[in-house]
PQR file with spaces between the fields and no chain letter, atoms N, CA, C, O and H, PARSE charges and radii, in Angstrom:
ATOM       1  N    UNK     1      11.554   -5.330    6.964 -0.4000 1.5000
ATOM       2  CA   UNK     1      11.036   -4.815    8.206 -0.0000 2.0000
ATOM       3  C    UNK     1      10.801   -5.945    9.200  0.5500 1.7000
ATOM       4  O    UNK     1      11.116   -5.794   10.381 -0.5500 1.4000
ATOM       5  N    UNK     2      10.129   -7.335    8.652 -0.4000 1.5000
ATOM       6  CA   UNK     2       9.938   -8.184    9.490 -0.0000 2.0000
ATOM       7  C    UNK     2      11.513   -8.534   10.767  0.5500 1.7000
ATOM       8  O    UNK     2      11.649   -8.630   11.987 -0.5500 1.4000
ATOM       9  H    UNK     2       9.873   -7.458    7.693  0.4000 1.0000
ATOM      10  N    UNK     3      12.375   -8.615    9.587 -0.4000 1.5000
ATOM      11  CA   UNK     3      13.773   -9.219    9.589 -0.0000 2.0000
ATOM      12  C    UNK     3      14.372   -8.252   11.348  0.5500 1.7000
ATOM      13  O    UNK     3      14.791   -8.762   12.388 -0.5500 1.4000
ATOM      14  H    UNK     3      12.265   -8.538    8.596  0.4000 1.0000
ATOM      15  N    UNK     4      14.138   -6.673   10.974 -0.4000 1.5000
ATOM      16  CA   UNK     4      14.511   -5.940   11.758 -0.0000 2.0000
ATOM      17  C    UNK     4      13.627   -6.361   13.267  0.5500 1.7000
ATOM      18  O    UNK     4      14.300   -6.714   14.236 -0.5500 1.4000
ATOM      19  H    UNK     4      13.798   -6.259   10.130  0.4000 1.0000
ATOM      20  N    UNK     5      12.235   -6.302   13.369 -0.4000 1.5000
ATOM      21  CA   UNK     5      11.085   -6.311   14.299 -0.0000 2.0000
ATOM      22  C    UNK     5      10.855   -7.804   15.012  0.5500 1.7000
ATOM      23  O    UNK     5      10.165   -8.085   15.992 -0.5500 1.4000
ATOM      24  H    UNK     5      11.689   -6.015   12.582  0.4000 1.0000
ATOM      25  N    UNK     6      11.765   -8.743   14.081 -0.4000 1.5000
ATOM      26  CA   UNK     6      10.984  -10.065   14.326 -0.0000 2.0000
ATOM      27  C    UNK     6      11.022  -10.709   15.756  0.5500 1.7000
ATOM      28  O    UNK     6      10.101  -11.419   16.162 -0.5500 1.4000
ATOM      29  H    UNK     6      12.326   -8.515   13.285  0.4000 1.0000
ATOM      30  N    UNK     7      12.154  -10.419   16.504 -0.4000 1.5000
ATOM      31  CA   UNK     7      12.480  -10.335   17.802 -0.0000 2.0000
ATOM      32  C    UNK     7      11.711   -9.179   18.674  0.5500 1.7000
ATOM      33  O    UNK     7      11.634   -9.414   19.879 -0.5500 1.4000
ATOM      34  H    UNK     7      12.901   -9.843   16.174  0.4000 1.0000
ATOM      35  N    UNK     8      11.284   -8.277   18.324 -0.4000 1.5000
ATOM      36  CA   UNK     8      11.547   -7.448   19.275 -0.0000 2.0000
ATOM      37  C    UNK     8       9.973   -6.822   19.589  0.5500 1.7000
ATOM      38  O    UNK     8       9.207   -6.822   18.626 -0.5500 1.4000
ATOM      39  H    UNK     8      11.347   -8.086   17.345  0.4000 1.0000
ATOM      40  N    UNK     9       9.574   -6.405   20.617 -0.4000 1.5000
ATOM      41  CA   UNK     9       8.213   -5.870   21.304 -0.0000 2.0000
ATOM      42  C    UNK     9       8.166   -5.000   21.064  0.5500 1.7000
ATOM      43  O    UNK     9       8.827   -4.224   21.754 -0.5500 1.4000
ATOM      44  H    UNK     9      10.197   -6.405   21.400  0.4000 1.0000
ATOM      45  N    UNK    10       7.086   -4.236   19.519 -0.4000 1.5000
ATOM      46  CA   UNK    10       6.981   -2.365   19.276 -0.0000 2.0000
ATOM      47  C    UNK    10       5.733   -2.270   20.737  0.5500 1.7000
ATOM      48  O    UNK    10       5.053   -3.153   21.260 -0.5500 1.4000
ATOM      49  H    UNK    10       6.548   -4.866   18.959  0.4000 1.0000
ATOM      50  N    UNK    11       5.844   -0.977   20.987 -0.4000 1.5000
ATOM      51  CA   UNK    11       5.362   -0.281   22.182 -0.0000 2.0000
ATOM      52  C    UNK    11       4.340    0.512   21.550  0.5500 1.7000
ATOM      53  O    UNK    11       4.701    1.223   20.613 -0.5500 1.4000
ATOM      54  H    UNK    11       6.396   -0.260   20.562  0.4000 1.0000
ATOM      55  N    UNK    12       3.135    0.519   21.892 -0.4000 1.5000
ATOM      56  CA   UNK    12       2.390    1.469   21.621 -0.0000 2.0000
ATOM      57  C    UNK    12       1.504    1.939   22.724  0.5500 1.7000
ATOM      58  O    UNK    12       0.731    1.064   23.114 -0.5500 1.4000
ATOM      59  H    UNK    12       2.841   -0.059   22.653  0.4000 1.0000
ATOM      60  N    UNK    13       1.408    3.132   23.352 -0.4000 1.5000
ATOM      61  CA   UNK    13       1.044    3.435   24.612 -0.0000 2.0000
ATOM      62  C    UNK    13       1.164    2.594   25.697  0.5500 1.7000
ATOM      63  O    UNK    13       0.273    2.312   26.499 -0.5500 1.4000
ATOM      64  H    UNK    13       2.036    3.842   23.035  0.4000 1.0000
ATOM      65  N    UNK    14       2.035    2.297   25.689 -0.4000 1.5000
ATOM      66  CA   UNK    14       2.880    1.266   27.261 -0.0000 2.0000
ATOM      67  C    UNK    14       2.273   -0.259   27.121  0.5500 1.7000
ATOM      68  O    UNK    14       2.318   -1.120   27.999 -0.5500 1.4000
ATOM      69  H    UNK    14       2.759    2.525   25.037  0.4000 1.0000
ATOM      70  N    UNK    15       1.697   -0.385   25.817 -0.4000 1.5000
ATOM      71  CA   UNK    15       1.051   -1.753   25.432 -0.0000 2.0000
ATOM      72  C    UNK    15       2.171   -2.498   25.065  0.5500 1.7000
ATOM      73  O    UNK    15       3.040   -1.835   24.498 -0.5500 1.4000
ATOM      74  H    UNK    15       1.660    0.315   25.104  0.4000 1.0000
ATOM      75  N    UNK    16       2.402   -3.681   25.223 -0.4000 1.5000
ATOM      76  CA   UNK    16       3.504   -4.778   24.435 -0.0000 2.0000
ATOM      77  C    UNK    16       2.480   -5.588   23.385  0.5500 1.7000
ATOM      78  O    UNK    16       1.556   -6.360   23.640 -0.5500 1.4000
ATOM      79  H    UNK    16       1.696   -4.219   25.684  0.4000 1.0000
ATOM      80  N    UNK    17       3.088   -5.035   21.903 -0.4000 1.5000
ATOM      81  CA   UNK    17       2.097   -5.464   20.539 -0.0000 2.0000
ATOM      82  C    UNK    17       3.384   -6.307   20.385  0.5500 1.7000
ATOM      83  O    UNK    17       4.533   -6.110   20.780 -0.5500 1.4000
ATOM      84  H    UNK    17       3.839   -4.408   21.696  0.4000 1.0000
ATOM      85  N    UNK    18       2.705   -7.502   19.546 -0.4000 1.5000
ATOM      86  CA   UNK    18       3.766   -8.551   19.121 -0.0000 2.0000
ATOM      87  C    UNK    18       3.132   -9.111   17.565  0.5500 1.7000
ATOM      88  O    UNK    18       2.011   -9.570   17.346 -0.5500 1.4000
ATOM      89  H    UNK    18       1.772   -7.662   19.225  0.4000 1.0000
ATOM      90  N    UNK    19       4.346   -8.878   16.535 -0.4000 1.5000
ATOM      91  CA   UNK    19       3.959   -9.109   15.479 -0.0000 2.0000
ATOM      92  C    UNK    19       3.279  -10.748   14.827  0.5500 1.7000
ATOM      93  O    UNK    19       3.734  -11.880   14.997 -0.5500 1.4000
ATOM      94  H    UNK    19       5.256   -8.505   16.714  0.4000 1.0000
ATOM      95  N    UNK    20       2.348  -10.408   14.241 -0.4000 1.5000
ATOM      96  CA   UNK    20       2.068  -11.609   13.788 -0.0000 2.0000
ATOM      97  C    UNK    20       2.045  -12.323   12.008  0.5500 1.7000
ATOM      98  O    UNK    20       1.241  -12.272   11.078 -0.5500 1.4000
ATOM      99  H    UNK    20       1.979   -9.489   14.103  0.4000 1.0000
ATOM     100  N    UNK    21       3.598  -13.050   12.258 -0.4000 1.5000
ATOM     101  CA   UNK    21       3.480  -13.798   11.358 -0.0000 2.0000
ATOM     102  C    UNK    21       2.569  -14.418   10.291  0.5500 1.7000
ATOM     103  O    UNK    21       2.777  -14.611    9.093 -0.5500 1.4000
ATOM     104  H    UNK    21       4.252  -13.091   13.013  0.4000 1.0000
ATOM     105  N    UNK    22       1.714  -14.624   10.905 -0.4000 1.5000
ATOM     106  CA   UNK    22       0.737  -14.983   10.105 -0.0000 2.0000
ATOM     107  C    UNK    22      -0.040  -14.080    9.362  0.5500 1.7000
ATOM     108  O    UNK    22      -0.519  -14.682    8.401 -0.5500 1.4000
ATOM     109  H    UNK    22       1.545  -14.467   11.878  0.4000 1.0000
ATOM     110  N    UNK    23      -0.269  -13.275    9.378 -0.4000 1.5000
ATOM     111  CA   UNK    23      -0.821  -11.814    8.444 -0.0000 2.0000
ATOM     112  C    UNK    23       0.276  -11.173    7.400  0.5500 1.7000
ATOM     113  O    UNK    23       1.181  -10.387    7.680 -0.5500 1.4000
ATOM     114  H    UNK    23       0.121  -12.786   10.159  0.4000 1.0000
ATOM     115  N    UNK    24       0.031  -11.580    6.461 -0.4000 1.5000
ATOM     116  CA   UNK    24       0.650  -10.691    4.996 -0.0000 2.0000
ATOM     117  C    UNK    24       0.631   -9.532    5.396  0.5500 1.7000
ATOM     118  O    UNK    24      -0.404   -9.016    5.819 -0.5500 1.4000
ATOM     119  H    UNK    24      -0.704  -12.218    6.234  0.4000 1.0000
ATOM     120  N    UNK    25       1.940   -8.819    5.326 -0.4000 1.5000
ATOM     121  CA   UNK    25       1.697   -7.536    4.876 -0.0000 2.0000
ATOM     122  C    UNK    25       1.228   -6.739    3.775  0.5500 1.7000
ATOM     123  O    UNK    25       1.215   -7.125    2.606 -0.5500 1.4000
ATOM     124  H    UNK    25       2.780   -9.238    4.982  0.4000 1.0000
ATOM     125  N    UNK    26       0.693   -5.179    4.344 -0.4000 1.5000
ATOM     126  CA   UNK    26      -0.237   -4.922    3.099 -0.0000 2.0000
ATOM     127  C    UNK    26       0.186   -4.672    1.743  0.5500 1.7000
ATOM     128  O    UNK    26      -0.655   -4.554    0.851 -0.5500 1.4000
ATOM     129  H    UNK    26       0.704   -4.865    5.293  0.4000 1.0000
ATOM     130  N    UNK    27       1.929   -4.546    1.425 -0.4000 1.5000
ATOM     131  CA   UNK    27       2.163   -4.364    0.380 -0.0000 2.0000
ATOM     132  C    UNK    27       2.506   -6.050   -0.478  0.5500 1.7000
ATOM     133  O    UNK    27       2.763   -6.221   -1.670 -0.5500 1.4000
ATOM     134  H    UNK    27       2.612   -4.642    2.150  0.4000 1.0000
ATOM     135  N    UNK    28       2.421   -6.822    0.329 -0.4000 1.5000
ATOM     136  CA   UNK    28       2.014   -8.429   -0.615 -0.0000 2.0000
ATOM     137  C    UNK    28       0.742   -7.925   -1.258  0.5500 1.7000
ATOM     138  O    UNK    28       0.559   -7.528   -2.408 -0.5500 1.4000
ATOM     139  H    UNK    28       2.211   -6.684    1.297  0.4000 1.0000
ATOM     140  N    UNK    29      -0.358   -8.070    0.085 -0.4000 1.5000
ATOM     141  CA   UNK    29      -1.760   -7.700   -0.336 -0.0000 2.0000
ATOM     142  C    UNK    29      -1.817   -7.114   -1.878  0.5500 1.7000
ATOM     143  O    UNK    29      -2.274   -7.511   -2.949 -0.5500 1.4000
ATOM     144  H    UNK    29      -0.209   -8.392    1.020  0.4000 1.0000
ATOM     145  N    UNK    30      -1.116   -5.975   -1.415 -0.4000 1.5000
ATOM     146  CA   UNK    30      -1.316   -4.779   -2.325 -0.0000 2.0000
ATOM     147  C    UNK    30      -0.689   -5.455   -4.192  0.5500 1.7000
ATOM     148  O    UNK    30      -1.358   -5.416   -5.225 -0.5500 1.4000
ATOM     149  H    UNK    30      -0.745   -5.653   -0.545  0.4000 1.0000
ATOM     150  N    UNK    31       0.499   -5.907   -4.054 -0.4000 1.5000
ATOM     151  CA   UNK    31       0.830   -6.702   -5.379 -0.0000 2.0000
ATOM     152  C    UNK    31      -0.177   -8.256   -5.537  0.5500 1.7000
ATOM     153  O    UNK    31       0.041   -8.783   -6.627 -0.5500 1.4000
ATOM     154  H    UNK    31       1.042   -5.939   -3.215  0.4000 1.0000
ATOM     155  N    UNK    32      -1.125   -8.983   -4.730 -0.4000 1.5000
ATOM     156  CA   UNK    32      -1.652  -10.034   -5.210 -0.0000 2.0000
ATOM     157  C    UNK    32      -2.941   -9.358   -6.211  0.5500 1.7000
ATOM     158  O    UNK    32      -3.115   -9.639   -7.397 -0.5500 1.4000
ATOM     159  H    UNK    32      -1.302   -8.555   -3.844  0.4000 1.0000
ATOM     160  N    UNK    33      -3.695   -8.492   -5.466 -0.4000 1.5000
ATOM     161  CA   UNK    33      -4.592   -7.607   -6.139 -0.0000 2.0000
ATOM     162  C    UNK    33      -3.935   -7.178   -7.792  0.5500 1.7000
ATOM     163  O    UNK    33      -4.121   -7.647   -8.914 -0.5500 1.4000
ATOM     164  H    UNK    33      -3.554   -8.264   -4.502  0.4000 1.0000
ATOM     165  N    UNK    34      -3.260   -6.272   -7.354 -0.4000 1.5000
ATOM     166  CA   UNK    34      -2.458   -5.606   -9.007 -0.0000 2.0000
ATOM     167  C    UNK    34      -1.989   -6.705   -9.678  0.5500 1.7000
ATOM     168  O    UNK    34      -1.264   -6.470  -10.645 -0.5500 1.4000
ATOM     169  H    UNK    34      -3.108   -5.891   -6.442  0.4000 1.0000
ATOM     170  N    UNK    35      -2.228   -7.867   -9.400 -0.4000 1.5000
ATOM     171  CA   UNK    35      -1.599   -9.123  -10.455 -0.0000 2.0000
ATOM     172  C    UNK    35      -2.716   -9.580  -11.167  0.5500 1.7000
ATOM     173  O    UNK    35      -2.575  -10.274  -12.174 -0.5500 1.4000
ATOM     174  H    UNK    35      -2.816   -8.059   -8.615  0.4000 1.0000
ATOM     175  N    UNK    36      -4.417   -9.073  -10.497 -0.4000 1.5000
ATOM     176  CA   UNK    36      -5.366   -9.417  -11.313 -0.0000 2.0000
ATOM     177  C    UNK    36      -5.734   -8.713  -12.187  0.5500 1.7000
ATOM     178  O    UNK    36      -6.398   -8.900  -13.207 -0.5500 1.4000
ATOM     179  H    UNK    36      -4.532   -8.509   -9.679  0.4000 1.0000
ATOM     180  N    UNK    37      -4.941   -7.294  -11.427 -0.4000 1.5000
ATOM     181  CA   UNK    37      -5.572   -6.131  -13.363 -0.0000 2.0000
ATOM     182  C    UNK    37      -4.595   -6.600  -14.232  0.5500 1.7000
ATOM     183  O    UNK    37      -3.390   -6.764  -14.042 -0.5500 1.4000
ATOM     184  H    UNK    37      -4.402   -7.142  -10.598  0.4000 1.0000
ATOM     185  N    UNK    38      -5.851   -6.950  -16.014 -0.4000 1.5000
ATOM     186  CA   UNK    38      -5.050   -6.562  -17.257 -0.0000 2.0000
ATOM     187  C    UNK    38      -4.019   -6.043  -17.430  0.5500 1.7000
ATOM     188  O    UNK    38      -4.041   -5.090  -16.652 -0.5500 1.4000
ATOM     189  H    UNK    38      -6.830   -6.817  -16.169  0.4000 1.0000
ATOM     190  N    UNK    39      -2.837   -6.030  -18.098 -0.4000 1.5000
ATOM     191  CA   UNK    39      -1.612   -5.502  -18.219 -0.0000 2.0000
ATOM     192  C    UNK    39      -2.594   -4.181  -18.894  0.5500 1.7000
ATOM     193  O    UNK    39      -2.611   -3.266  -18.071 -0.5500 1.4000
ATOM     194  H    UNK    39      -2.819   -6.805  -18.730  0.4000 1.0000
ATOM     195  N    UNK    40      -3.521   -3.786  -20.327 -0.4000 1.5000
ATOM     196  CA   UNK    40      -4.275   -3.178  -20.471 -0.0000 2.0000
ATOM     197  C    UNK    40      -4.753   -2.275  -20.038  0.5500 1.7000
ATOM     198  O    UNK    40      -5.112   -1.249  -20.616 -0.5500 1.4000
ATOM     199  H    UNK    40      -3.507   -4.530  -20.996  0.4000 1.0000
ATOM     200  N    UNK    41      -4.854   -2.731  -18.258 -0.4000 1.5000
ATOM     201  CA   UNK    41      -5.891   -1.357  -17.903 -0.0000 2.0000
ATOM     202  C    UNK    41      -4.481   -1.002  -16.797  0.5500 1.7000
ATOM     203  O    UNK    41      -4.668   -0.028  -16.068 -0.5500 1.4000
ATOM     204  H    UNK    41      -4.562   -3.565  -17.788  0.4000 1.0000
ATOM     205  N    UNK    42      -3.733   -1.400  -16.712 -0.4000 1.5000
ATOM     206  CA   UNK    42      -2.303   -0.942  -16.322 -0.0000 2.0000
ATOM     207  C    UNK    42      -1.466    0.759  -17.084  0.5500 1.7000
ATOM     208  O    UNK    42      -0.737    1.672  -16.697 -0.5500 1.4000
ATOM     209  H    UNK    42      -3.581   -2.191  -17.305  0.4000 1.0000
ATOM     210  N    UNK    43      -2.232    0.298  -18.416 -0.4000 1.5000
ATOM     211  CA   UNK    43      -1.330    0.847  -19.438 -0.0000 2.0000
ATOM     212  C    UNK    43      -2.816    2.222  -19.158  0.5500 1.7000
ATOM     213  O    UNK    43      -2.107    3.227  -19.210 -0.5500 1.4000
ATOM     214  H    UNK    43      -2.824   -0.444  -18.731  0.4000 1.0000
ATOM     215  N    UNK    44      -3.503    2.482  -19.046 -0.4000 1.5000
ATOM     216  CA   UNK    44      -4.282    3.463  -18.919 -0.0000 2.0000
ATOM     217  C    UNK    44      -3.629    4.442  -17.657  0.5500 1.7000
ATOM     218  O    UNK    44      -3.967    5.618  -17.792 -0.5500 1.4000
ATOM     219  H    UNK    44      -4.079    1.665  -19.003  0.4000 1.0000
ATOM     220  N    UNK    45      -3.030    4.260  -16.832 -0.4000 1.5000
ATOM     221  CA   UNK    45      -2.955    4.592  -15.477 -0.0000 2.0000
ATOM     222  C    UNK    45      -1.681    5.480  -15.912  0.5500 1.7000
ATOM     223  O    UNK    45      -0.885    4.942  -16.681 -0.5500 1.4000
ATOM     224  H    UNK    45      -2.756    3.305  -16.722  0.4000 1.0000
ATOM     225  N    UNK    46      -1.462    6.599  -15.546 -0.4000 1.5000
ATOM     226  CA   UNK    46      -0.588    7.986  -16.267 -0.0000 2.0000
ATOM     227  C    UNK    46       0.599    7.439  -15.354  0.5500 1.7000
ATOM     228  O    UNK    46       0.669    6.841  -14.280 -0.5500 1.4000
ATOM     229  H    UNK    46      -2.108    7.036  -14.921  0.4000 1.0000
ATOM     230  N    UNK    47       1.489    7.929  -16.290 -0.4000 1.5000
ATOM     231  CA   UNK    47       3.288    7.589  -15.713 -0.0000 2.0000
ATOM     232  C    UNK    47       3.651    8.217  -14.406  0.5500 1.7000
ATOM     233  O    UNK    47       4.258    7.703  -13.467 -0.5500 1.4000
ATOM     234  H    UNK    47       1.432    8.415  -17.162  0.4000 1.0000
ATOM     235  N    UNK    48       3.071    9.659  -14.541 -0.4000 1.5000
ATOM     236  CA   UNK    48       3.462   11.041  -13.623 -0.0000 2.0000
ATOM     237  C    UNK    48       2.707   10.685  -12.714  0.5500 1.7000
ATOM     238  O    UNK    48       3.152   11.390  -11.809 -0.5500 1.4000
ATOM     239  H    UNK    48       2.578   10.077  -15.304  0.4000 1.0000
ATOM     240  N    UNK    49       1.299    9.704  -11.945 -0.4000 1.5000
ATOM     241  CA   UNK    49      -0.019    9.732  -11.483 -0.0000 2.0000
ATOM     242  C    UNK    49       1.024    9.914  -10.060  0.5500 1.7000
ATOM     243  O    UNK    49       0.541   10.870   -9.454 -0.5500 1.4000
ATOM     244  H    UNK    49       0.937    9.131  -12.681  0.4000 1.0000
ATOM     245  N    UNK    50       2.143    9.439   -9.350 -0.4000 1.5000
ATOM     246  CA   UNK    50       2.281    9.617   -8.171 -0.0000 2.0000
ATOM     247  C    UNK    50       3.040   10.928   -7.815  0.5500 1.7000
ATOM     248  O    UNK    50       3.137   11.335   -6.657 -0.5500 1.4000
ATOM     249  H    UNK    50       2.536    8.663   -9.843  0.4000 1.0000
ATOM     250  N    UNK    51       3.522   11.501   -8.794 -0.4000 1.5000
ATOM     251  CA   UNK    51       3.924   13.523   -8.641 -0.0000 2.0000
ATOM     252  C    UNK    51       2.950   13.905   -8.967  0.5500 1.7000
ATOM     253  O    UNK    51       2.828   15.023   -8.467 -0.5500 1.4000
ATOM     254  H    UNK    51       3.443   11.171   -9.735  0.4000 1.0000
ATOM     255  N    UNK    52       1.599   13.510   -9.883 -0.4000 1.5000
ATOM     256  CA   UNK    52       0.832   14.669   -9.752 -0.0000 2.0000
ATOM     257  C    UNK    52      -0.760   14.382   -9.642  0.5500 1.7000
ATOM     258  O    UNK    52      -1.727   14.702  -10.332 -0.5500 1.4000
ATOM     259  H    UNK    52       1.697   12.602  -10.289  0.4000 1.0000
ATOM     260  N    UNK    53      -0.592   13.664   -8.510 -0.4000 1.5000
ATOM     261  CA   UNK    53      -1.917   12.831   -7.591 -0.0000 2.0000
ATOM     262  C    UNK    53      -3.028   13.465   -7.631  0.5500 1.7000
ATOM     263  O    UNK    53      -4.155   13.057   -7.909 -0.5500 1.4000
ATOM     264  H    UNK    53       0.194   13.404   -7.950  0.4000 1.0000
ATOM     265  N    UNK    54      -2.379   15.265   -7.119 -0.4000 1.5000
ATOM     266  CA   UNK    54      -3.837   16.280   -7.412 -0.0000 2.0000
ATOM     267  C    UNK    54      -4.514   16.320   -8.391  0.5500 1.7000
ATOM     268  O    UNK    54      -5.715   16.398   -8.649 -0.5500 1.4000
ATOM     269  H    UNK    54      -1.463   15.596   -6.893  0.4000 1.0000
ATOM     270  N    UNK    55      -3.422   16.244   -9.015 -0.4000 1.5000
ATOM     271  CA   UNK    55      -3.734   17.321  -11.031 -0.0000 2.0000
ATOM     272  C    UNK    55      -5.346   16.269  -11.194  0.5500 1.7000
ATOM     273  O    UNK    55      -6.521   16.533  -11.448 -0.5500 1.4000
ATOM     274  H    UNK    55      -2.446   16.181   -8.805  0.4000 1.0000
ATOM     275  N    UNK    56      -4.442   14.826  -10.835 -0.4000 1.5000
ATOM     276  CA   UNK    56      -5.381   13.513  -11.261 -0.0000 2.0000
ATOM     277  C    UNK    56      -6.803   13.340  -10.741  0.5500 1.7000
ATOM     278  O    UNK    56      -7.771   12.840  -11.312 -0.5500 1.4000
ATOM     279  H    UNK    56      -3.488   14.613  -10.629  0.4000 1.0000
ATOM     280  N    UNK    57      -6.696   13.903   -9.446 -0.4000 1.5000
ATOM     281  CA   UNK    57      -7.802   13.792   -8.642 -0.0000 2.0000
ATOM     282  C    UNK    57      -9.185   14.205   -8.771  0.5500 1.7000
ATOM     283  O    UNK    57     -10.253   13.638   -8.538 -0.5500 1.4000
ATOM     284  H    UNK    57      -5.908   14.309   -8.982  0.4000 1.0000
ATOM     285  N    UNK    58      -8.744   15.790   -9.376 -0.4000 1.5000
ATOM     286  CA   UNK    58     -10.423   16.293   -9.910 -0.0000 2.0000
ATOM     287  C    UNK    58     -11.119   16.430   -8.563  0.5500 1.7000
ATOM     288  O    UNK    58     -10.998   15.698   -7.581 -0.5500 1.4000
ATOM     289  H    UNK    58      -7.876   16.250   -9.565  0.4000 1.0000
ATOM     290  N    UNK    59     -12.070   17.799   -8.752 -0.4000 1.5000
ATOM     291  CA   UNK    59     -12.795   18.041   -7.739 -0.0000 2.0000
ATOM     292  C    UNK    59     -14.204   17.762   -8.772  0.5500 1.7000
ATOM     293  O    UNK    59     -14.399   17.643   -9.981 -0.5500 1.4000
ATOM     294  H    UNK    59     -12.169   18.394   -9.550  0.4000 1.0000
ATOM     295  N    UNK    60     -14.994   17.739   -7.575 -0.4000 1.5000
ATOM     296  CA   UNK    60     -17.012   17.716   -7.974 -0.0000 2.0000
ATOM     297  C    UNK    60     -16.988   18.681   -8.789  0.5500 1.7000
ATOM     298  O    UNK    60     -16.058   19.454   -8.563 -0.5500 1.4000
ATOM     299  H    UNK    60     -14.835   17.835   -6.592  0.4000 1.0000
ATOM     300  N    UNK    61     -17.720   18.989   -9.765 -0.4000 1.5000
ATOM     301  CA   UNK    61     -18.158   20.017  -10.727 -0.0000 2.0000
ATOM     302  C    UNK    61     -16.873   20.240  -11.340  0.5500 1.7000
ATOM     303  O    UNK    61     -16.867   21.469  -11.288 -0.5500 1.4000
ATOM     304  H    UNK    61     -18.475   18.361   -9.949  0.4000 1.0000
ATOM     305  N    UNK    62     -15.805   19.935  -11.871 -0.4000 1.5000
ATOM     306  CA   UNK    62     -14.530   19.570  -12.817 -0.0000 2.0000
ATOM     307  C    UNK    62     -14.507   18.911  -13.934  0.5500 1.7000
ATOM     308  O    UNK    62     -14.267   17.715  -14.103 -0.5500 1.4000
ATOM     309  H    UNK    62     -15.810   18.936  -11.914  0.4000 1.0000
ATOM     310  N    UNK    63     -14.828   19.926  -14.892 -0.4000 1.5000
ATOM     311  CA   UNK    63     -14.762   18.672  -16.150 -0.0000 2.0000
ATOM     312  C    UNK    63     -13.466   18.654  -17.033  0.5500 1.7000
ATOM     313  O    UNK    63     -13.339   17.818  -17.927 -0.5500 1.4000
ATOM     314  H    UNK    63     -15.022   20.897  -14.755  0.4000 1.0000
């Protein structure tokens, strides 16, 4: 995405936003974090959890 944007001015309400290099994006973020969980508590986390997000979710008073 950088590669595509890195030149170019995204528009957001007639504003000129200009990307900044210097800020990780959040899916680095997102893998430096998941490199500190246990492989362990990895292995707890259900195969299906992103098709069946609801099932997982549980409401208040759900046991």
């Amino acid at each position: 995405m950088r590669a595509i944007t890195e030149d170019a001015n995204l528009k957001l309400g007639g504003q000129d936003i200009k990307e900044d290099n210097a800020v990780k994006p959040i899916w680095e973020i997102a893998v430096e974090i998941g490199s500190q969980i246990p492989e362990s508590e990895w292995e707890k986390v259900p195969r299906d959890l992103s098709k069946n997000f609801d099932l997982y979710q549980g409401f208040p008073g759900d046991k």
